[in-house]
C-alpha positions, 0 to 999 in steps of 0.5 A: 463516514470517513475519508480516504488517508489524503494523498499528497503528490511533490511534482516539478520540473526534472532534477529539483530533488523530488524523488529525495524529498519524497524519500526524506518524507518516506523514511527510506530510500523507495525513489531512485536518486540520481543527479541526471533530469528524468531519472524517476520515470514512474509514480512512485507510492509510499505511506508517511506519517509526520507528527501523528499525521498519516498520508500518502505519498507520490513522486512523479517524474519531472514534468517537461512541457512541450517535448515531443519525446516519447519518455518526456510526454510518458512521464508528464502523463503520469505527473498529470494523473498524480496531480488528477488524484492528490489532494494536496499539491508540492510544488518543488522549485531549485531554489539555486537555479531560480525561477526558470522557463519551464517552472512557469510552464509546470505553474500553469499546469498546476493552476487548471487542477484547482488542487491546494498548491503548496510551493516549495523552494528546494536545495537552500543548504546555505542558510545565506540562501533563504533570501532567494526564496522570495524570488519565486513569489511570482509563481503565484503560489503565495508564500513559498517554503525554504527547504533542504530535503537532502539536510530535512531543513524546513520540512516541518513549516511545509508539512504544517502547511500541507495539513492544513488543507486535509479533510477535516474527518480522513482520521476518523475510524469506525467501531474497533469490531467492525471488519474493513474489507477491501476488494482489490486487483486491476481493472475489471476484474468484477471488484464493483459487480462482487460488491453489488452481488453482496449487498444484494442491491446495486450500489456500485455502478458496474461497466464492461470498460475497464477501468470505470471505477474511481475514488475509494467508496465505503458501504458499511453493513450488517450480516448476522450481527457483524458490522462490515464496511466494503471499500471499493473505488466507485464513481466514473473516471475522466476521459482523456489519454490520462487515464488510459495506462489503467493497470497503474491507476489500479495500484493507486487506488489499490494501496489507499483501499488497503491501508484502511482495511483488516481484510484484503479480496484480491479478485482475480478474472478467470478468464484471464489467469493471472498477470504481474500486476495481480503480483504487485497489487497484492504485494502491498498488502503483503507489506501492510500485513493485512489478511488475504484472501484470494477470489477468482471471478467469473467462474461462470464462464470458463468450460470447465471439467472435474479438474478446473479448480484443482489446476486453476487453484494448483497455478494460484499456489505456483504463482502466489508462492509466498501466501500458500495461507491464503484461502481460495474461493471461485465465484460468479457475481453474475449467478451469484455462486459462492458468493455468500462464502466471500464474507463467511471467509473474511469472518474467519480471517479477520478473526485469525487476524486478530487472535491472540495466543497465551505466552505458555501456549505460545512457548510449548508450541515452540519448545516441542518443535526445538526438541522435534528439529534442533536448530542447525550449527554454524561454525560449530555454535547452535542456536539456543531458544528462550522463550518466545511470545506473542507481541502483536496482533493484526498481524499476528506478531511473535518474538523469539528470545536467543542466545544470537540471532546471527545463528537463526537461519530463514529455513528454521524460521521458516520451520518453527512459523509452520509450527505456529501454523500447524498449531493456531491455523492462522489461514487467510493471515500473514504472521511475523516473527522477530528473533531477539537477543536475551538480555542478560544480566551481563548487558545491563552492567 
C-alpha cells in the first residue's frame, strides 16, 4: 500500500531563516520574511519536489523554551505538533551566531521525538565560513550541513540526507483506473462514519470527540467493477494540549489526503453550516485542481420543511462562489440516506476529470462563442482568437491561441470557460484555461 507523500518539518529557534528556506524549497515566497524573531506565528504548508522527489513541507514558527508569553508558548505549540506529525526532522541552526543556549534547549525537544534529525548550519554566505560548521557537532545530530538558503548553497547535500530517511513504497502508485477519493473537511464533521457507511462495515473507528482521527488511511475496493481507494485520517490522536487547537491539524492532514487524490468529498456537518475553515480546506483542492464535490452530513437531524435543501444548498452556492460546478449531495451515514449516491457522484467526476475533447471540437465550441460575443476593444485593438486546444486532463486544461494575451480580459475568460461548460458539463471539475500568444513566422527570425 502506498504511503503517505512524507513530510518534512524545518524547526528552530527564531530568526535562523526557516521561513526563507522553506520558500527556497517551495519555489515562491508562501512564508512571511522578515528580519525581526517570532515573525512566522503559524505552520505554514507547502508541497516541494527536488529531483523527482516530491514531499511536503512545514515552516514553524521559532521555538522559544521557557517563555511564559502567550505568543511564544502558542508558537512552540504549534513547532511541537509539526514535529509530532513530520517524518523528517530540519533542524536550523545560525551558522554566525554559533551554538546558543536556546539551540541546546530546541536540541533536547527534538531528541524525545525519535524522528530522523537532519541539522543544519544556516546563513554560511562566505565560504570562509564553512569552518564553523564543525562547531555545532556538539548538538548531537552527527554531521551537520553548511548551507545558505538565502543563495540555494548547499541545499542539494542536505536534501539527499533528508531522502534517505523516507519510506521506501511513499512513491508507489495504484492502477492509473483506480479512482483516488478523499473525504475532507474539519473535525467531526463524519468523514470516518461516511466511509464506514460506504464500505458497509466498520473500518474506520468513529468517535464523537472531534478530532479522534489521525494519519492518512487507504481502503481500496471494488464497486460494479471500478477499483476505488478511500483515504481517510484514521488511528486515535495523542493526549495533551498539542493536539487541542484541531481546526489546524485538520488542514495538515487535509492537503496530504489531497495530493494523493482524483476526487475530493469536502464533507461539510448540517448541523453546524458552514465556517472558514471549510473555505480553507477546500482551497487546497482548489489549487491542486483535483474534483470536488460537496456532501452535507447529518442531514438526518435538522428539522426540515420542503425548502431546507434548496436554502441549505442556495448558502452553499453564496458561500462557495467560485465552485458553482460542484455537485451537492445531503446524506446521513447514520440512516444511510443517500449514501449510495456518494460513489455514483464521484464516478461521474473522475470521469469529467479525466475527459478529453478532440482539438476540432474544442475550436468549434470556441469559434461559435467568438462570433456569439465578440471580444471587448481596449484602447481601440480587439482580441483575435486562433484556435484553441486541449493540452491537459486531470483537470481539464485548454490553451487559447491570440494576437495578445494583454487584451484577454477575466469576464471574457470567464465567458468562453461557460461556453466549454455549457458544451462538455464538466460538473464536479475545475477547468483551466491558458491565453497563449500565436507564434508567427515574424517571432522565429
Amino acid at each position: 500500500m502506498p504511503a503517505p507523500t512524507p513530510l518534512v518539518a524545518i524547526v528552530g529557534r527564531p530568526n535562523v531563516g526557516k521561513s526563507t528556506l522553506f520558500n527556497r524549497l517551495a519555489g515562491e515566497r508562501i512564508s512571511i520574511v522578515e528580519d525581526k524573531p517570532g515573525i512566522t506565528r503559524d505552520r505554514i504548508y507547502s508541497s516541494a519536489e527536488w529531483l523527482d522527489h516530491k514531499f511536503r513541507m512545514i515552516d514553524t514558527g521559532g521555538i522559544e523554551v521557557g517563555e511564559e508569553d502567550e505568543i511564544v508558548l502558542r508558537i512552540r505549540e504549534q513547532a511541537e505538533l509539526a514535529l509530532a506529525e513530520a517524518d523528517v526532522i530540519i533542524f536550523l541552526v545560525d551558522g554566525q551566531d554559533g551554538v546558543t543556549p536556546q539551540d541546546q534547549q530546541v536540541a533536547q525537544l527534538l531528541y524525545r521525538t525519535r524522528k530522523p534529525v537532519i541539522l543544519a548550519v544556516n546563513k554560511l554566505d562566505n565560504p570562509k565560513m564553512l569552518q564553523s560548521v564543525y562547531d555545532f557537532y556538539e548538538l548531537g545530530f552527527g554531521e551537520p550541513f553548511g548551507i545558505s538558503s538565502a543563495h540555494g548553497v548547499g541545499l542539494g547535500d542536505l536534501l539527499e540526507e533528508v531522502f534517505k530517511h523516507f519510506p521506501e513504497d511513499y512513491d508507489k502508485d495504484y492502477a492509473e483506473d483506480t479512482i483516488k477519493v478523499s473525504l475532507i473537511g474539519r473535525p467531526n464533521v463524519g468523514k470516518s462514519s461516511l466511509v464506514n457507511a460506504i464500505l458497509g462495515e466498520e473500518r474506520v473507528m468513529v468517535s464523537d470527540i472531534a478530532g479522534t482521527t489521525r494519519d492518512a488511511v487507504d481502503t481500496p475496493f471494488s464497486r460494479e467493477g471500478q477499483d476505488f481507494v478511500l483515504i481517510d485520517t484514521a488511528g486515535m490522536r495523542k493526549r495533551g494540549k498539542v493536539y487541542e487547537n484541531t481546526e489546524r491539524y485538520s488542514v495538515m492532514r487535509a492537503m496530504s489526503a489531497i495530493e494523493r487524490s482524483d476526487v475530493c468529498v469536502l464533507v461539510i456537518n448540517a448541523e453546524e453550516g458552514i465556517i472558514e475553515q471549510d473555505k480553507r480546506i477546500v482551497g487546497y483542492a482548489l489549487e491542486a485542481g483535483r474534483a470536488i464535490i460537496i456532501v452535507v452530513n447529518k442531514w438526518d437531524v435538522l428539522e426540515k420543511d420542503d425548502k431546507t435543501a434548496v436554502v441549505f444548498e442556495k448558502t452553499i452556492r453564496s458561500e462557495f462562489p467560485f465552485m458553482p460546478w460542484a455537485p451537492i449531495l445531503f446524506v446521513s451515514a447514520v440512516t444511510k440516506q443517500r449514501v449510495h449516491k456518494i460513489l455514483e457522484t464521484v464516478k461521474t467526476v473522475a470521469e469529467n476529470h479525466s475527459m478529453r475533447i478532440p482539438t476540432s471540437t474544442v475550436n468549434t465550441i470556441i469559434e461559435d462563442a467568438v462570433t456569439m460575443v465578440p471580444p471587448p476593444t481596449d484602447k481601440g485593438r480587439r482580441m483575435r482568437v486562433y484556435y484553441s486546444t486541449q493540452v491537459a486532463v486531470r483537470p481539464p486544461s485548454f490553451a487559447v491561441f491570440v494576437n495578445d494575451p494583454e487584451l484577454m480580459h477575466f469576464s471574457y475568460e470567464r465567458y468562453l470557460e461557460n461556453k466549454l461548460r455549457d458544451a462538455f458539463g464538466f460538473e464536479g471539475t475545475p477547468m483551466k484555461l491558458f491565453v497563449r500568444k500565436r507564434k508567427t513566422s515574424e517571432d522565429n527570425k
